[in-house]
C-alpha positions in Angstrom: 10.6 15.8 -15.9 9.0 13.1 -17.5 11.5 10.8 -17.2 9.4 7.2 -16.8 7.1 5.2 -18.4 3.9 4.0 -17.3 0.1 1.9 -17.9 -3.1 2.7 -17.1 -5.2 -0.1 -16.3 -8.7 -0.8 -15.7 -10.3 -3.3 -14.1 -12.4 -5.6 -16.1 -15.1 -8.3 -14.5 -16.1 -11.9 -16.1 -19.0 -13.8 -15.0 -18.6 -17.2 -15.8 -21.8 -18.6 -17.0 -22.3 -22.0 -15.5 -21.1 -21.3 -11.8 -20.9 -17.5 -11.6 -17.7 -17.5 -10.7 -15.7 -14.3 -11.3 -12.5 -13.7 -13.7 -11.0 -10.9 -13.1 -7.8 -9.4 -15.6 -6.4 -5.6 -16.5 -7.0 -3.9 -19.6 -4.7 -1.3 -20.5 -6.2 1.8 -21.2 -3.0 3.8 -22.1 0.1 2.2 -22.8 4.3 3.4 -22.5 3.4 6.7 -20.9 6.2 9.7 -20.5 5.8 10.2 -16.4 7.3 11.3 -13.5 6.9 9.4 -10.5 7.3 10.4 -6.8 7.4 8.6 -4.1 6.2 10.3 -0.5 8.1 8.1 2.5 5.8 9.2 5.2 6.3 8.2 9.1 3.8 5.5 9.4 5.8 3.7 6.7 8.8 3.3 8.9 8.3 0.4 11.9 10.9 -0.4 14.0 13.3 0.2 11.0 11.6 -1.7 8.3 10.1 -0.3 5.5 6.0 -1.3 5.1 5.5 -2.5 1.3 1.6 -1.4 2.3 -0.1 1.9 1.4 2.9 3.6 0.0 2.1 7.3 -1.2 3.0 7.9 -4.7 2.5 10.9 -7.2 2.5 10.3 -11.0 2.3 12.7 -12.9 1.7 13.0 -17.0 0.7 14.7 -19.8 -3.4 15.3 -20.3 -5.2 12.6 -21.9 -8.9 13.2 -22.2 -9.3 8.9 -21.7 -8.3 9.1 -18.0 -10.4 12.7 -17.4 -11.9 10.7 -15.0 -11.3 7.9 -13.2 -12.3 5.3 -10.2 -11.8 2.5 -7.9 -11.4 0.1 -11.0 -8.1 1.9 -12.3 -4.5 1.5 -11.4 -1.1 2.6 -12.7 0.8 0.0 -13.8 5.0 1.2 -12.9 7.2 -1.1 -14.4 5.6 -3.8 -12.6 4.5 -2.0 -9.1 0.5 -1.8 -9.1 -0.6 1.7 -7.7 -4.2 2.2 -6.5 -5.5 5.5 -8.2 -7.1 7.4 -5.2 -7.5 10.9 -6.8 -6.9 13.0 -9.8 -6.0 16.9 -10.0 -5.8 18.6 -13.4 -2.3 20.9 -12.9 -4.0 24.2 -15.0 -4.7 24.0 -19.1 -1.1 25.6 -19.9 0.8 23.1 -18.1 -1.3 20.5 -19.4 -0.7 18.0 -17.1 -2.2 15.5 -14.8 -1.6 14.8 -11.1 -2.6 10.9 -9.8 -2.3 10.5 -6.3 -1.5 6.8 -5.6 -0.8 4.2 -3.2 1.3 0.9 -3.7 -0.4 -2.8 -3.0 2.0 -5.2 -2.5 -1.0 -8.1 -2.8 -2.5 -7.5 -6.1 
């Protein structure tokens, strides 16, 4: 079920010209996507009782978009706010027509 919306972003780089100093912002790529998002609690979230905001294991899947075919390191998900690293993309078959993003929440970007 496609129950939540989302933004792909991509990284984009600025040199400034008289001290090469670097600006760095987020493009979006696709805007108010249909997703489903799932979250993966695994056991080296958990210390001592307190949930780590670091490394969090997410899945977000949505429909095929032939923009975001491919991806890399300079791509996130943008999830009504939380910033999820892209780590890997699977194509879920042509007559499902969907696409599988396997993610991981930053708490510092």
């Amino acid at each position: 079920m496609l129950d939540r919306r989302v933004t792909v972003e991509q990284k984009s780089v600025a040199r400034e010209a008289t001290f090469g100093g670097e600006t760095i912002s987020w493009v979006p790529l696709v805007s108010n996507v249909p997703a489903q998002v799932l979250e993966s609690p695994t056991a080296g979230e958990f210390k001592a009782g307190v949930v780590s905001a670091y490394a969090r294991p997410t899945i977000v899947r949505m429909r095929y978009s032939s923009g975001l075919a491919t991806t890399d390191p300079s791509m996130r998900i943008n999830y009504g706010g939380r910033l999820l690293k892209i780590i890997g993309v699977a194509h879920k078959g042509r007559s499902a027509g969907l696409m599988e993003f396997a993610c991981q929440e930053w708490a510092h970007e």
